[in-house]
C-alpha positions as CSV (number, residue, x, y, z in Angstrom):
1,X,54.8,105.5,33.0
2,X,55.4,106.0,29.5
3,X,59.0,105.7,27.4
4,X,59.4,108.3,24.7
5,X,62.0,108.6,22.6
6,X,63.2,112.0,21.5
7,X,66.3,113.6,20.1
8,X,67.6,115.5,22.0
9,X,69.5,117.1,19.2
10,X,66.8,118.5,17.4
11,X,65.3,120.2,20.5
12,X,65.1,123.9,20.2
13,X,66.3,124.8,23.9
14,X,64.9,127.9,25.7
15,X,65.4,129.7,28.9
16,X,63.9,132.7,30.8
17,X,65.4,135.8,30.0
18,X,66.3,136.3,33.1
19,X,68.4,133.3,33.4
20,X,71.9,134.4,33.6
21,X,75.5,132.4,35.1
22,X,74.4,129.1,33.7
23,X,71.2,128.9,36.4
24,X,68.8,127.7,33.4
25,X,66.3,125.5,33.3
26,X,65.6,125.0,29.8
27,X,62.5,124.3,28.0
28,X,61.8,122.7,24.5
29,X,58.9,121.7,22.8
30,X,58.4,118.6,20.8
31,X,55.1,117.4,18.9
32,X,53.3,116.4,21.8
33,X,55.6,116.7,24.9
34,X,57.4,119.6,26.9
35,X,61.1,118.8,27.8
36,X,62.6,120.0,31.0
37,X,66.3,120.0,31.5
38,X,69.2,121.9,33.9
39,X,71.7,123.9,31.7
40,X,74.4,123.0,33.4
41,X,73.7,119.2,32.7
42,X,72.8,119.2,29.1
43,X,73.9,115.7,28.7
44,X,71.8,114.8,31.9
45,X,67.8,113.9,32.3
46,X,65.0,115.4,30.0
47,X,62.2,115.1,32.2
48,X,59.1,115.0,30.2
49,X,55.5,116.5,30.5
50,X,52.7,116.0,28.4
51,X,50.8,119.7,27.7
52,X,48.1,119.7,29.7
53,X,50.5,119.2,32.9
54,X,53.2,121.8,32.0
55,X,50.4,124.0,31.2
56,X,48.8,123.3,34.7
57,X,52.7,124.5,35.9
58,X,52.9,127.4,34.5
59,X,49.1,128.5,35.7
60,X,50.3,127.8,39.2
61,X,53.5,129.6,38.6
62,X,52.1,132.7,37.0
63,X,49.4,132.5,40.2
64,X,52.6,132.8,42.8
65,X,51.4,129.7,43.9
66,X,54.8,128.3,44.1
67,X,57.0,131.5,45.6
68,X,57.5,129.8,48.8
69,X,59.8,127.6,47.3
70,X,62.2,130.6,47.0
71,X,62.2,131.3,50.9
């Protein structure tokens, strides 16, 4: 596993716009990396994700292949 250092400061955070009540998980985009944090922990972890695997994500995501998890 790979160290990156990042700034957490110059990030650009983003949510859903249906995010609402301080339920976010925000998203921010860096040269080569996506960042992943909880809103109500902006101080916490940045988990990081190169491209190719948020992208994979998000395909999976928009497919419904991950609904289950909200039964």
């Amino acid at each position: 596993m790979s160290n990156y250092e990042i700034d957490r400061n110059a990030l650009a955070w983003r949510v859903a716009a249906r995010s609402s009540g301080g339920n976010c998980v925000q998203v921010a985009k860096t040269d080569n990396l996506i960042a992943v944090r909880n809103s109500r922990h902006p101080d916490g972890e940045i988990i990081l994700y190169t491209k190719p695997e948020f992208e994979a994500f998000l395909d999976g995501a928009k497919k419904g292949e991950f609904d289950d998890l909200l039964d």
